[in-house]
C-alpha positions as CSV (number, residue, x, y, z in Angstrom):
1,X,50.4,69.7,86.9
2,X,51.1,72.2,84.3
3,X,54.7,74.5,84.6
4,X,56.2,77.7,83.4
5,X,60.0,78.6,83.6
6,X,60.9,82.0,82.6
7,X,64.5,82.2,82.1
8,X,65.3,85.6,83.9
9,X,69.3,85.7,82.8
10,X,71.5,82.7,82.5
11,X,71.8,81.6,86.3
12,X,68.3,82.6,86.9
13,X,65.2,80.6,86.1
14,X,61.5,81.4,87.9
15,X,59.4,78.7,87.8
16,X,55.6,78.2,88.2
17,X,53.7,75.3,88.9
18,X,50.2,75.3,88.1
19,X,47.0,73.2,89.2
20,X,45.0,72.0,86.8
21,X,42.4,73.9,87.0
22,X,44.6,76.8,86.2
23,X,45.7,77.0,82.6
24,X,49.5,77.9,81.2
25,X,48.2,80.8,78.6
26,X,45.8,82.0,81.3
27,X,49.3,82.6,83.8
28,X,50.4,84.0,80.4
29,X,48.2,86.9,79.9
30,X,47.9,87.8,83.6
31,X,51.8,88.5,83.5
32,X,51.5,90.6,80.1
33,X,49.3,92.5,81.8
34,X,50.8,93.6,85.2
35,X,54.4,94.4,82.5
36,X,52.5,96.4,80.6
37,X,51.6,98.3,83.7
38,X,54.5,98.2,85.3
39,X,56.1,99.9,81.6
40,X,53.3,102.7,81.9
41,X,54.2,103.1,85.5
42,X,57.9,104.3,84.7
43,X,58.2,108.2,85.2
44,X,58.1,109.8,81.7
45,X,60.6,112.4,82.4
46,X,63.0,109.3,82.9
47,X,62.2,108.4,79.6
48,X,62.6,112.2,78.3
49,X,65.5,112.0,80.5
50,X,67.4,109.3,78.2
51,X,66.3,110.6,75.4
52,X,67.3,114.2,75.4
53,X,70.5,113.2,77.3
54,X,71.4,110.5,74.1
55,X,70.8,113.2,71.8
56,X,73.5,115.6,72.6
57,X,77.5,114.6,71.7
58,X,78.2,116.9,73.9
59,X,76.8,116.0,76.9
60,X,78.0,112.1,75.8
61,X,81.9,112.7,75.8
62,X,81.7,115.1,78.6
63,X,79.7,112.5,81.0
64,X,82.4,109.7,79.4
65,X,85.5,111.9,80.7
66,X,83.8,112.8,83.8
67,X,83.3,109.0,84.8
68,X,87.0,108.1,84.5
69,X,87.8,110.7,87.4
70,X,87.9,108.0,89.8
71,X,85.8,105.3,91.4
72,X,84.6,107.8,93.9
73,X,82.4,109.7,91.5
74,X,78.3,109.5,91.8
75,X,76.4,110.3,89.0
76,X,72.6,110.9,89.3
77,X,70.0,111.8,86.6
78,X,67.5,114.5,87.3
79,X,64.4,115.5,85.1
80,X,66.5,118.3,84.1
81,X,70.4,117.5,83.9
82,X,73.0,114.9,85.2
83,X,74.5,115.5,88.2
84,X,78.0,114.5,89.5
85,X,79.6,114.1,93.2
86,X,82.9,113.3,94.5
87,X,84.1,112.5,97.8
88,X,86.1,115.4,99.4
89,X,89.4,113.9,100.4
90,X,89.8,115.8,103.4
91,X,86.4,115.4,104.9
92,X,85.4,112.0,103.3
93,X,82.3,113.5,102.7
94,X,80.0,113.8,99.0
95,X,80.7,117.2,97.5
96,X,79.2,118.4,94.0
97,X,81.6,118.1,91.2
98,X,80.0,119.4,88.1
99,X,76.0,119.5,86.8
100,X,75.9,118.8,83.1
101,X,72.9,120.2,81.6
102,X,71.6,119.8,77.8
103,X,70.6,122.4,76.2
104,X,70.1,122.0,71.8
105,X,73.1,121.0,70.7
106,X,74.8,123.0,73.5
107,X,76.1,122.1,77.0
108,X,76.1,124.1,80.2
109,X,78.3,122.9,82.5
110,X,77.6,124.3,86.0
111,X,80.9,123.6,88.8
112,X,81.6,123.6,92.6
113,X,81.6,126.5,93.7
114,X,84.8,128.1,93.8
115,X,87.3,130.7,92.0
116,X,88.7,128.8,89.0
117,X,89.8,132.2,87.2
118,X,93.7,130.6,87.4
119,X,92.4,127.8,85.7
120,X,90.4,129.4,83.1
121,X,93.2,130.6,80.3
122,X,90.0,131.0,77.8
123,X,88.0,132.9,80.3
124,X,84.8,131.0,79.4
125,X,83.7,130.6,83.4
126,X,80.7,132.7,84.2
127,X,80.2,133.7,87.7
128,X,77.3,134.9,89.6
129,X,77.3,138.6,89.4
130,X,74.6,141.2,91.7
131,X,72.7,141.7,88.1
132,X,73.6,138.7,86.4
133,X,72.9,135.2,89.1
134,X,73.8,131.8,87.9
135,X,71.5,128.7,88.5
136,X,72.4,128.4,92.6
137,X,74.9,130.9,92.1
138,X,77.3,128.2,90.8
139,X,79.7,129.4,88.5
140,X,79.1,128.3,84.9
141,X,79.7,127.2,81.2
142,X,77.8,127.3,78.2
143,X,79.9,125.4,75.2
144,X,78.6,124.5,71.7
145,X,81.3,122.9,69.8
146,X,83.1,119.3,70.8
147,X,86.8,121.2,70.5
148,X,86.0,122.5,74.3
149,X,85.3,119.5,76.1
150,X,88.9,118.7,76.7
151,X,89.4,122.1,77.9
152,X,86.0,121.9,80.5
153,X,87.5,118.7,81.5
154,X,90.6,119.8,82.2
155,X,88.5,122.4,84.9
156,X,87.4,119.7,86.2
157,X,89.5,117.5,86.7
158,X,91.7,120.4,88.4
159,X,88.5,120.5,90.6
160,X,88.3,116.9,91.8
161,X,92.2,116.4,92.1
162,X,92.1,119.6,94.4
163,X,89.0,118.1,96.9
C-alpha cells in the first residue's frame, strides 16, 4: 500500500492510504483539481472586497482604531463597505457602531444614529435633511486626508463608551 500525508499546519497531518491499484500522482491530480474549483468558487466581490478595502490608508487606520474599542466589537465585510457592531450595555444587545465605506482615496464614515452635534467641534457630521437623505438616514462623514481620523475616532469612541 501506497500513502499520502499532507501536513495541514503543525499539529495537523491528513493521511491517505491507497490500494494498489490506485496510484499516488493519480490522488494527486484529483485534489488539484477540486482546489482549483474550490479557488474559482470564492465570491469575487470578496476578493474585490480585500482588495479595494487594502487600498485605502484611510479606511486601514480607521478599521485599526475601531478594533481596539473593546472585545465586544463585530466587524463584518459587505460587497460594499465594512461594517461595525457593539453590544449596547444596557440592553446587551448588538447595535451598529459605525459603517466604513471606501470611496478613492476618501472615506465615508456612516454612525449610529443619533445627535452628535456636541461632539462635533469641526462640524463635519452630515445629517439626513427632507432634500438632502443620507444612506439609511444615518448621519455621515466624508474625510480625505489621514489628519481626521483621530478626530472621527474620537466620535466614535464617544459613541461606543455612551451605549
Amino acid at each position: 500500500m501506497s500513502q499520502v500525508t499532507v501536513r495541514i499546519d503543525e499539529m495537523s497531518n491528513y493521511t491517505i492510504e491507497f490500494k494498489e491499484e490506485y496510484s499516488i500522482d493519480d490522488f494527486i491530480l484529483v485534489i488539484e483539481g477540486h482546489m482549483s474549483k474550490l479557488r474559482r468558487l470564492i465570491p469575487t466581490e470578496e476578493k474585490h472586497i480585500t482588495t479595494k478595502f487594502q487600498k485605502n490608508d484611510l479606511f486601514n487606520d480607521l478599521t485599526t482604531l475601531i478594533k481596539g474599542l473593546g472585545e465586544d466589537v463585530i466587524k463584518k465585510d459587505n460587497p460594499t463597505m465594512r461594517t461595525f457592531r457593539s453590544i449596547n450595555k444596557s440592553t446587551n444587545k448588538e447595535m451598529g457602531l459605525a459603517w466604513l465605506q471606501p470611496s478613492g482615496n476618501s472615506l465615508i464614515i456612516y454612525l449610529r444614529k443619533g445627535d452628535y452635534k456636541s461632539i462635533d467641534h469641526k462640524r463635519m457630521i452630515v445629517y439626513s435633511r427632507e432634500k438632502h437623505k443620507t444612506f439609511g438616514e444615518y448621519p455621515m462623514i466624508k474625510i480625505n486626508k489621514s489628519t481626521d481620523i483621530n478626530y472621527i475616532f474620537d466620535i466614535i469612541k464617544n459613541i461606543y463608551n455612551k451605549s
